[in-house]
C-alpha positions as CSV (number, residue, x, y, z in Angstrom):
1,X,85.1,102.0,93.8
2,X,87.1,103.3,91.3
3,X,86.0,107.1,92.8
4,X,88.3,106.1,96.0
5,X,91.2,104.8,93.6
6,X,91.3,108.5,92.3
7,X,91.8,110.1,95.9
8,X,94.7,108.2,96.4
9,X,96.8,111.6,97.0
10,X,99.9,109.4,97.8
11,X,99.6,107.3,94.5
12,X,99.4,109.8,92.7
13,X,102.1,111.6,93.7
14,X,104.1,108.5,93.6
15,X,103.6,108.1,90.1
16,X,103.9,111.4,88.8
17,X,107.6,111.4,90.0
18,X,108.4,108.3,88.9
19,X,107.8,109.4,85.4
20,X,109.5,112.9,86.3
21,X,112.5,110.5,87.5
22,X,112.4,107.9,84.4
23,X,112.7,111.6,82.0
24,X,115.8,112.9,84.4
25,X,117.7,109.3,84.2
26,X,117.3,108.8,80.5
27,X,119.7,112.0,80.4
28,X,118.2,112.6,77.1
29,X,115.1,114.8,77.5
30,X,115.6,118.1,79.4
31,X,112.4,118.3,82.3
32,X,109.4,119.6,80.7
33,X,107.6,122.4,82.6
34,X,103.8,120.7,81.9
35,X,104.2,117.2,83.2
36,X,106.6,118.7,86.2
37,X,104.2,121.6,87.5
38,X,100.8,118.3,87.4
39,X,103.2,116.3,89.1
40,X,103.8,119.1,92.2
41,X,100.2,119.9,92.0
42,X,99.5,116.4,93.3
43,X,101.5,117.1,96.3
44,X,99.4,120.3,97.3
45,X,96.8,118.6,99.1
46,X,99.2,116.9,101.6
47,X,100.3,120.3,103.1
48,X,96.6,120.7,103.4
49,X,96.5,117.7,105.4
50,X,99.1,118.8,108.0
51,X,96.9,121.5,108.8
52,X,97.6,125.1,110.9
53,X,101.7,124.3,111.0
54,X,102.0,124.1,107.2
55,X,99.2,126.7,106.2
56,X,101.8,129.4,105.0
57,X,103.9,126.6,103.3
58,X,100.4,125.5,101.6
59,X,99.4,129.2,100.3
60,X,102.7,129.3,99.2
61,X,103.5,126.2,97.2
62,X,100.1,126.2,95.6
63,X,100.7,129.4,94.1
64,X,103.6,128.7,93.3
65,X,103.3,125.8,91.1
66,X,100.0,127.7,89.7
67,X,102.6,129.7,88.4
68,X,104.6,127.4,86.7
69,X,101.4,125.6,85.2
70,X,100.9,129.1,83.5
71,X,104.3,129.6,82.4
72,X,103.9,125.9,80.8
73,X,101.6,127.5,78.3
74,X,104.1,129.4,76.8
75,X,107.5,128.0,77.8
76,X,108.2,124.5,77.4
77,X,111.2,123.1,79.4
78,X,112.4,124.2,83.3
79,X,116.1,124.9,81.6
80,X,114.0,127.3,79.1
81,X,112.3,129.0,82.0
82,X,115.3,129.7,84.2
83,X,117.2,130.6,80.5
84,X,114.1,133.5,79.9
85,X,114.5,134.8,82.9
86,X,118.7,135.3,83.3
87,X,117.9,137.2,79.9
88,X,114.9,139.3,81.3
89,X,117.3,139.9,84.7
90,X,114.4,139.1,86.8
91,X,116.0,135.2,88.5
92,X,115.7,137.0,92.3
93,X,112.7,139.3,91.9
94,X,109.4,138.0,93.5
95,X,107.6,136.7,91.2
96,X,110.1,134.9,88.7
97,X,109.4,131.7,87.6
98,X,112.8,131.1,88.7
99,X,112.6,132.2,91.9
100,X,109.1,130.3,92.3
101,X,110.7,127.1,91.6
102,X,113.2,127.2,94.0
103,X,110.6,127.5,96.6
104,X,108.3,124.5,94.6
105,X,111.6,122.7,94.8
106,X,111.8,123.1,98.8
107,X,108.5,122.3,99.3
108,X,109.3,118.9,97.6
109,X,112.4,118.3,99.5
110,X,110.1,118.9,102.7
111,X,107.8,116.1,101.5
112,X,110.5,114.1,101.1
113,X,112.1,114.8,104.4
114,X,108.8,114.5,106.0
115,X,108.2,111.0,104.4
116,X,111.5,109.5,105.3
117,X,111.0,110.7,109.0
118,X,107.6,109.0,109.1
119,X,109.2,105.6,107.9
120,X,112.3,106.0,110.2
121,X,109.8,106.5,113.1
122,X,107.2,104.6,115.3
123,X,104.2,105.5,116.9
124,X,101.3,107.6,115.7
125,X,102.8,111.2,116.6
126,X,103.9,113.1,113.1
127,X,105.2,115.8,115.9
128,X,108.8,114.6,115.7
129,X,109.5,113.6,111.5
130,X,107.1,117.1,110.7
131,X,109.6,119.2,113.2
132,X,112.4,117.7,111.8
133,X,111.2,118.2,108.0
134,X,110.9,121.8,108.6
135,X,114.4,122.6,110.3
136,X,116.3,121.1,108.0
137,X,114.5,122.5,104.6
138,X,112.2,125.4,105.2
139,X,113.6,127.1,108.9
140,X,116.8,128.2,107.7
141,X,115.1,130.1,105.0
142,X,112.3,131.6,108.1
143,X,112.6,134.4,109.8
144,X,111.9,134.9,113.4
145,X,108.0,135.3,113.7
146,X,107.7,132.2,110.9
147,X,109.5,129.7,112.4
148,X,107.4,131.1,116.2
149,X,104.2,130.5,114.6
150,X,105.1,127.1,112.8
151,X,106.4,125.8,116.2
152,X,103.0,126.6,117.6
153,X,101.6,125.1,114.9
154,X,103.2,121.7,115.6
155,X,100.7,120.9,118.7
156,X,98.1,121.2,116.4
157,X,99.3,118.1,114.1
158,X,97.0,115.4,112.9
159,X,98.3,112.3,114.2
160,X,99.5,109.7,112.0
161,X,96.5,107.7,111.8
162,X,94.4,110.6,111.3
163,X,96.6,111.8,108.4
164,X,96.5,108.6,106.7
165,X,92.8,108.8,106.9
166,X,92.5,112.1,105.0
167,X,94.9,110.0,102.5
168,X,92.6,107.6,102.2
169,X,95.5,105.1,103.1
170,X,96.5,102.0,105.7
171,X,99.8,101.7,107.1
172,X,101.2,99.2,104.6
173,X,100.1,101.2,101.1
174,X,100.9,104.7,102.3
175,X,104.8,103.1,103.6
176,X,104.7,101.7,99.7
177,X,103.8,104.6,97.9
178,X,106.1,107.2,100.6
179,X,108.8,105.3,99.9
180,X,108.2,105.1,96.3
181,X,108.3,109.2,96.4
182,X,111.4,109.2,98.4
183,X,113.0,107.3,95.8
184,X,111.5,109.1,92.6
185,X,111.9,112.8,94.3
186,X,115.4,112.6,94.9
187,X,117.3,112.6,91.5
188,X,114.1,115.2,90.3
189,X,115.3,117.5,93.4
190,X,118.8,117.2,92.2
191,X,118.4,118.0,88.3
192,X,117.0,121.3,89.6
193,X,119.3,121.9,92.3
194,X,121.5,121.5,89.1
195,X,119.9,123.8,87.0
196,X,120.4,126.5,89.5
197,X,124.1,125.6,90.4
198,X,125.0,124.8,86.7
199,X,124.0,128.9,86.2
200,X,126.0,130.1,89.5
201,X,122.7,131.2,90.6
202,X,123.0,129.4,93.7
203,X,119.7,127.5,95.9
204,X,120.0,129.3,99.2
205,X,117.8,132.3,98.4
């Protein structure tokens, strides 16, 4: 039993970011780069899940937190990371920690979209809250041929049953623990939209 219990995906990333949340609302401890890139990590196998649409957004997030997992080795908070790399003048070149964060952090906010449409909705079609997700967080950032191939993509969706079958969820949990990462990812999404602003670096890049 207890091997089912660890494949709850959703749990896991429900948890993780409550903890993330409980460190940004004690406003005493600045975001650690370890526990923040194993928290993210948890959310890589949901893209999986959504299949052909999300493929680029999978490759790309998972190698992106990789990256910050690697910088945790040698740098210890996000504020230090972003810090390192205004010195080194590398914030926009591909490649920066900096710059891979801002994409881990829209890959987060597309979760979160994503989950929120999915409660708001009925019916077992993840066309509508998936399309919805990636206009208002990852299209505007798309160029032409991207935002083509992801609409394409869409028919090829698992349906909403199916998806909570590769969760390894019912209806009832996954609507707990969805909700629970709506709730957690929001203020963790903000203290890094913060981070960047707070710098005049800006998130729209």
């Amino acid at each position: 039993m207890a091997d089912s219990e660890n494949e709850k995906t959703l749990r896991k990333i429900a948890d993780a970011f409550k903890e993330l949340a409980a460190t940004v609302n004690s406003q005493t401890a600045d975001m650690e780069v370890a526990p923040f890139s194993r928290a993210c990590s948890f959310v890589s196998p949901l893209f999986g899940c959504l299949g052909i649409a999300f493929k680029f957004a999978e490759m790309d997030y998972v190698a992106k937190v990789d990256d910050l997992e690697e910088a945790s080795k040698s740098i210890a908070t996000l504020n230090a990371m972003l810090d390192r790399d205004m010195e080194e003048n590398c914030v926009r070149k591909g490649g920066s920690h900096t710059r891979n964060l801002l994409r881990v952090k829209r890959g987060l906010d597309m979760v979160r979209v994503l989950f929120e449409q999915i409660l708001a909705t009925e019916g077992n079609s993840l066309k509508g809250p998936a399309s919805k997700a990636y206009a208002q967080v990852f299209a505007p950032h798309h160029g032409w041929a991207i935002r083509k191939a992801v609409a394409a993509g869409m028919y090829a969706l698992p349906t909403r049953a199916q998806l909570l079958k590769k969760l390894n969820e019912d209806e009832a949990s996954a609507r707990i623990q969805m909700q629970n990462y709506v709730a957690a990812s929001a203020p963790v999404i903000l203290y890094i939209e913060k981070l960047f602003l707070s710098r005049d670096l800006g998130v729209d890049w």
